[in-house]
N, C-alpha and C positions, 0 to 999 in steps of 0.2 A: 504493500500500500504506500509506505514512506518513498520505496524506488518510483512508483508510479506517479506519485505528486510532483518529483523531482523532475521525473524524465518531463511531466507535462510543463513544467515552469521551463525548464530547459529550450524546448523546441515552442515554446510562444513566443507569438512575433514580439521583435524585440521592442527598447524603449527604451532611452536613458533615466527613466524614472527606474526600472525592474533591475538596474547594474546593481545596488546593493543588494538585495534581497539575491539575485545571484552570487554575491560577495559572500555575504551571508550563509546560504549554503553550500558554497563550496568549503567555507572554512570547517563549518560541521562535517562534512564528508570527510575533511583532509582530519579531521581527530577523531573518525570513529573509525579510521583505515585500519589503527592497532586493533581495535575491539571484532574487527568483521573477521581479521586474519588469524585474533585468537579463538573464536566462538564459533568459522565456520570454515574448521580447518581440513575437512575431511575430504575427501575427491567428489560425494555425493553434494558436498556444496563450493563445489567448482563454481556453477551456474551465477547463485548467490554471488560470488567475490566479483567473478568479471562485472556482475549487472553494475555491484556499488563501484567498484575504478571506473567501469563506462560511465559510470551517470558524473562522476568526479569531473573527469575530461571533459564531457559534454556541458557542464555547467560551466568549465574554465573557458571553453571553445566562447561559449556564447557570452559568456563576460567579457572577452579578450576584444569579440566583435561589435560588442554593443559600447565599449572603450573608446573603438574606433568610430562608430555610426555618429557617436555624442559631437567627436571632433569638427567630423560633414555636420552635426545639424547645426553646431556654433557658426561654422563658415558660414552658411547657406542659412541662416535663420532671416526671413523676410518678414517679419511682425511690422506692423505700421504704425505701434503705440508713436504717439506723438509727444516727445519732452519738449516743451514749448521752450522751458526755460533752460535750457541745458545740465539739468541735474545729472546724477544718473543714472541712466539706463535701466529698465526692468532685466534686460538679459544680462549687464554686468554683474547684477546682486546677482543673478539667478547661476551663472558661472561659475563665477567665485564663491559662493556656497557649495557649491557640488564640486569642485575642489578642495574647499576644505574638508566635507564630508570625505571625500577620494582618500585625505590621508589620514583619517581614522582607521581605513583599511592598507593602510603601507604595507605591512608585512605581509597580506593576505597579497594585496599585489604582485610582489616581490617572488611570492611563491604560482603564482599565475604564470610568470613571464619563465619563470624551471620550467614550468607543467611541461613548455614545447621547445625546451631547450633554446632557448633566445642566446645567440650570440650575446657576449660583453656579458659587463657588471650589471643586475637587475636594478639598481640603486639608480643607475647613469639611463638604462632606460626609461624609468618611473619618470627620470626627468626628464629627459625629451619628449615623453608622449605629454606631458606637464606644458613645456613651454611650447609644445605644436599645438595645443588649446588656447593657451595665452593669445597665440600668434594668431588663430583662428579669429578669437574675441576680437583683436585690434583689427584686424583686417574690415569685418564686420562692422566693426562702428567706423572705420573712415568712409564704408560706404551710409552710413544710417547720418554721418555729418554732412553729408552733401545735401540734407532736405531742408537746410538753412541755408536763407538767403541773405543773413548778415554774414561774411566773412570771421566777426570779432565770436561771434556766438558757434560759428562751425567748432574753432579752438577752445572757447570756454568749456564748449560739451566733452568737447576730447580730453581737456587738462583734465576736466574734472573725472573722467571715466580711466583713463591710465592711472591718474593718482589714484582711485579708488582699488585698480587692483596692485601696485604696488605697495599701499599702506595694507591690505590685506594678507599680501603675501609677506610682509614683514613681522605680521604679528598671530603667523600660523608654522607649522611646522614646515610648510612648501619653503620657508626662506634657506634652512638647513639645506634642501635641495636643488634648490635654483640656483645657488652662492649669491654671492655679493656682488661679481660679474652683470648680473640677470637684473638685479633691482638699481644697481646705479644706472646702467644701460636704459632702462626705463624711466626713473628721476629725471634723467638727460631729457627723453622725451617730454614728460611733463611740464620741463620749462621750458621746452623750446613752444609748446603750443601757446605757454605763458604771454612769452614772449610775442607770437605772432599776434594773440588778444590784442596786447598793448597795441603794435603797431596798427593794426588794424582798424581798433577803438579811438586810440587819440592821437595819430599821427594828424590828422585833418584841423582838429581843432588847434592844437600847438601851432600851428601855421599864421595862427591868429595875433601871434605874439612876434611876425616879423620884424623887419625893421626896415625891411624894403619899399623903395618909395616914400620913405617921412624925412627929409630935408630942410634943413633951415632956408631961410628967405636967401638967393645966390648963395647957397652953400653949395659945396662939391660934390654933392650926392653920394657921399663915402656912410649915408644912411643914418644919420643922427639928429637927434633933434635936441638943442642943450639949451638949460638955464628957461626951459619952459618956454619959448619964443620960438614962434614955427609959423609957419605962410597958410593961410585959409585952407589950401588946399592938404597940409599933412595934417591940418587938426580935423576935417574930413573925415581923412581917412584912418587916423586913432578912431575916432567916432566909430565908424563901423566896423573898424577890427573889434572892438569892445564890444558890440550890439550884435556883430555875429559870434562873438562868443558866447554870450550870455544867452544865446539863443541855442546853440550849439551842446553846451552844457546843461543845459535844463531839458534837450531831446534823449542825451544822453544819461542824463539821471532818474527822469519817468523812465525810460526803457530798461536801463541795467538794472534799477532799481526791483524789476520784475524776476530778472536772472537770478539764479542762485549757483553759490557755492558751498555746497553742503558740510565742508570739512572745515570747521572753524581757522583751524592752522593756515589756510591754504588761503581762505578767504581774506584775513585778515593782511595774509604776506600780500596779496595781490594787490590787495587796496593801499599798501603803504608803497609800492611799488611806481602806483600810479601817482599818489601824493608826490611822491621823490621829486619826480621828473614834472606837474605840473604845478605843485603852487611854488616852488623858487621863480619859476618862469613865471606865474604869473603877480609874485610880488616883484617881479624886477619890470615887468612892464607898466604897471601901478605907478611905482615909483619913477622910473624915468620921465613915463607921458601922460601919468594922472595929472600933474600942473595946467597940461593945456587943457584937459575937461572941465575940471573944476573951474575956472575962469568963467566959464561959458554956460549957457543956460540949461537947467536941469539936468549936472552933471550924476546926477542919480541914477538918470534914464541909464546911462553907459554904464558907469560901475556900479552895478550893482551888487556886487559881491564883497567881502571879504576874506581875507585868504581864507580865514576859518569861518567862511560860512562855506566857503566851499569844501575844508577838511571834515565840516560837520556830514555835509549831502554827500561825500564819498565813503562815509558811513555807512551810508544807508544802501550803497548797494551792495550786489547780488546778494539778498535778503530773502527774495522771492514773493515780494508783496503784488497782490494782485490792485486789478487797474480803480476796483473800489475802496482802498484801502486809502484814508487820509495820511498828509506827510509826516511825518514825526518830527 
């Protein structure tokens, strides 16, 4: 009866939900192998021993295969869940769990990849069939980031989705297995998508803070405007560097402010990342060509910021507040 439930679990279609439960009993099989060989030791039960080593194999056959199926169904998973905000991903969590599960059965593994005499060390295989999952997952989300048509949001989804599973695999037994190699190789990634965010996000508005074209009255156009005196036409165009900023910044703060970054650590690096690099820039523009605004009528309308009202509103992104949500 027990051969028969087994052989039936064996030969059903497979599923990467059924690998443990195959896991499962295969390890049962491999510890009652002493007890079958001592209790049905006679030639009349020949029959008995081969049934329970057949059903053994056959259980490790169809684990070994359904190993592989999980692999194809990471590459090939076309789900159209929509992460609006770029968190992430239902199939990352859903990976990375069933990897961590994977190495509660390590040793059961290990002993899977003997069953069929696998070349090399089983340890060195666990981990290649490990990071040809990995490599599946990422493959899979560069295609799932293309369904975003801000450029800054493709990378935000992806930082957030590679960080997710290298913080993962560093705080499971996979890290032992991957080495050190595997997660800094990944880090790497992480901030290069970082990195393309930023450029992507505030390469445009930074432009705002040129210095091109603001010339003093017959100055030599080496781009300076000093001692606050400057020709109708550079206070202009301060005027609308200012006013496209401010407009600029507040597209960008209702919108990110929708985004999320789920990993406190990561979120918080990223916003101070962007601080760095925009409020020096934009307290040194304040200062140089605030003199000409203020002079002028309703220098308000133009600056309306200051540096820490803009450190405060950089705060407040990737939070993940929705569009009814009042500002804080």
């Amino acid at each position: 009866m027990l051969l028969s439930f087994g052989d039936a679990i064996a030969k059903s279609k497979r599923s990467p939900e059924k690998l443990f439960v195959l896991l499962d009993m295969y390890e049962i099989m491999q510890e009652i192998h002493p007890d079958i060989e001592g209790v049905f030791c006679g030639k009349a039960c020949t029959e008995i021993r081969e049934s329970t080593f057949g059903l053994t194999k056959r259980l490790a056959l169809t684990a070994q295969e359904t190993f592989g199926d999980f692999q194809e169904a990471v590459e090939k998973d076309a789900t159209k869940t929509a992460v609006s905000d770029g968190t992430v991903h239902p199939l990352t969590s859903y990976v990375i769990n069933y990897v961590k599960f994977l190495f509660d059965y390590q040793s059961t593994l290990m002993q899977l990849f003997q069953e069929f005499k696998s070349k090399g060390d089983t340890s060195s295989q666990l981990a290649a069939v490990t990071m040809r999952i990995m490599q599946a997952l990422q493959s899979n989300l560069d295609g799932k980031s293309k369904q975003y048509k801000d450029p800054a949001l493709t990378h935000l989804f992806l930082m957030n989705n590679v960080h997710y599973m290298v913080r993962s695999v560093r705080r499971s037994e996979a890290k032992d297995l991957l080495g050190d190699d595997w997660v800094q190789r990944y880090r790497r990634i992480v901030q290069q998508h970082a990195n393309q965010y930023k450029r992507n996000a505030w390469s445009k508005i930074l432009q705002c803070f040129s210095t091109q074209g603001l010339t003093p009255s017959g100055g030599s156009g080496t781009g300076s405007v000093e001692g606050g005196s400057g020709s109708g036409a550079s206070r202009t165009l301060i005027k609308e560097r200012f006013r496209s900023f401010n407009m600029q910044f507040e597209e960008l703060h209702q919108k990110q402010s929708q985004w999320t970054v789920p990993d406190t650590e990561l979120r918080e690096s990223l916003r101070l990342s962007v601080a760095e690099v925009l409020l020096p820039a934009y307290r040194s523009y304040v200062k140089r060509f605030g003199p000409l605004v203020d002079g002028g009528k309703n220098p308000q309308k133009y600056i309306k910021y200051t540096a820490e009202d803009l450190e405060r509103m950089l705060g407040e992104f990737f939070e993940g507040k929705n569009f009814g949500e009042s500002k804080r």
